[in-house]
N, C-alpha and C positions, 0 to 999 in steps of 0.2 A: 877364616870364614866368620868369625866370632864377630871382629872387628866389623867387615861388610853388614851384618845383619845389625849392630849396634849403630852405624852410619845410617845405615835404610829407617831405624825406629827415630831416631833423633832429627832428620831430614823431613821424613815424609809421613804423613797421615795412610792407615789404611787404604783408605778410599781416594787421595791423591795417588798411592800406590797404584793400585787398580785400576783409576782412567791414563796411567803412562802406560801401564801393562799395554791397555786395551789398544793405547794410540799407537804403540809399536807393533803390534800383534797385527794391526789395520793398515800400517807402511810397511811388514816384512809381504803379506799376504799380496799387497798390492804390489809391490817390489818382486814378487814369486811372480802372478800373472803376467805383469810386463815381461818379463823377463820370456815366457813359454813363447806371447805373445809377438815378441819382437820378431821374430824370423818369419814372421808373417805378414808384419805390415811396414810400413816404408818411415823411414828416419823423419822423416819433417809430417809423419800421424799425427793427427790433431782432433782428440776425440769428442762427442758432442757433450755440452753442458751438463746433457741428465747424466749420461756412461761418470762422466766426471765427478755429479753431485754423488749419487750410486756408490762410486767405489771409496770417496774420501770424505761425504757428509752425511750419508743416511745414517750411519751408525748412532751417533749423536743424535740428530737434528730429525730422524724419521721419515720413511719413502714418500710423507706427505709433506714434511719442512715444518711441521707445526713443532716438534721439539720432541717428540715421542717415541724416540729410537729405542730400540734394543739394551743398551745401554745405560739408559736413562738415570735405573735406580742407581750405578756406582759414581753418579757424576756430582761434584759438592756444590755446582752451579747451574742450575736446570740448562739447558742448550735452548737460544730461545727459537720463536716463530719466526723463520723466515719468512713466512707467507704475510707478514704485516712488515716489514722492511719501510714499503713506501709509506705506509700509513706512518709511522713512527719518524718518517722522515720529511715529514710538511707536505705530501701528495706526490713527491717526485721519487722515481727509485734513486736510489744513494750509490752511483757506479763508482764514484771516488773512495767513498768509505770501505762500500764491500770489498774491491779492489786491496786498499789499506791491512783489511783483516786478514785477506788470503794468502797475501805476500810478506805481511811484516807478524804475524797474530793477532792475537786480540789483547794483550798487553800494553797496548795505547791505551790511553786515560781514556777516551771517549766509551773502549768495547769494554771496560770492564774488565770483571775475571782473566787470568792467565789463561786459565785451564784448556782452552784448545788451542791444537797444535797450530802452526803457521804455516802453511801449505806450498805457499811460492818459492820456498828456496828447494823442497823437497820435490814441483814440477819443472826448477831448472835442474836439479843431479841427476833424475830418472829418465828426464827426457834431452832432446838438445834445449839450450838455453834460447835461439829463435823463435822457436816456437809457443814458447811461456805465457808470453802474451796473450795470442791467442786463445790456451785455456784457460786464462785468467777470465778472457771476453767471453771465453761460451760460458764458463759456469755463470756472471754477472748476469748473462740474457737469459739464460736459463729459469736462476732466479727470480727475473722481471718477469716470466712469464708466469711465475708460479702467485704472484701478487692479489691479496685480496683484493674486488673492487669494491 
């Protein structure tokens, strides 16, 4: 036990502690509801963008996207505004990039910070892999609709 807690202090920051806590605490919960879920809705279920952003983005990023979650103060990188995406991105929304973030993280040089999880390989385990795409494509539209003008 000695050893594990000596690994955790020498690894990880308090606060990097606490946004993995959180981020795992946020894929068993989500992983629990699917789970109840499933016997009630049909294998190729494809939820809509908001259900989507709701259950894997508000915590971070906040039910309005500006960055104001729940969470906020344990995070070592503010979670930014989604609702200026396109502005940030020369007037166009960025489907290529957000795509990039959701499926690979933000550990690309472009997103910056590690710090949030990478979402796409955790909506090919939980769900079928067919269907991935598609919520890749609503939370993106979603997104675009949440866009400052």
């Amino acid at each position: 036990m000695n050893q594990v807690r000596r690994r955790m202090k020498v690894g990880f920051s308090p606060v990097h502690r606490t946004v993995l806590l959180a981020a795992l605490l946020l894929a068993v919960c989500a992983r629990v509801n699917l789970a109840q879920d499933q016997n009630q809705l049909p294998s190729n279920y494809v939820p809509s963008g908001g259900q989507i952003y709701k259950q894997y983005c508000a915590a971070c990023h906040g039910a309005d996207a500006k960055g104001n979650g729940p969470v906020k103060r344990v995070l070592r990188k503010p979670a930014p505004d989604l609702t200026t995406l396109t502005k940030r991105h020369g007037g166009k929304f960025p489907y290529a990039y957000v795509i990039e973030v959701l499926r690979f993280g933000p550990g690309t040089p472009s997103h910056g910070s590690g710090s949030m999880p990478m979402w796409g390989p955790l909506f090919e385990y939980y769900y079928n892999q067919s269907p991935t795409q598609q919520r890749i494509r609503n939370i993106c539209d979603y997104l675009a609709s949440l866009q400052e003008k």
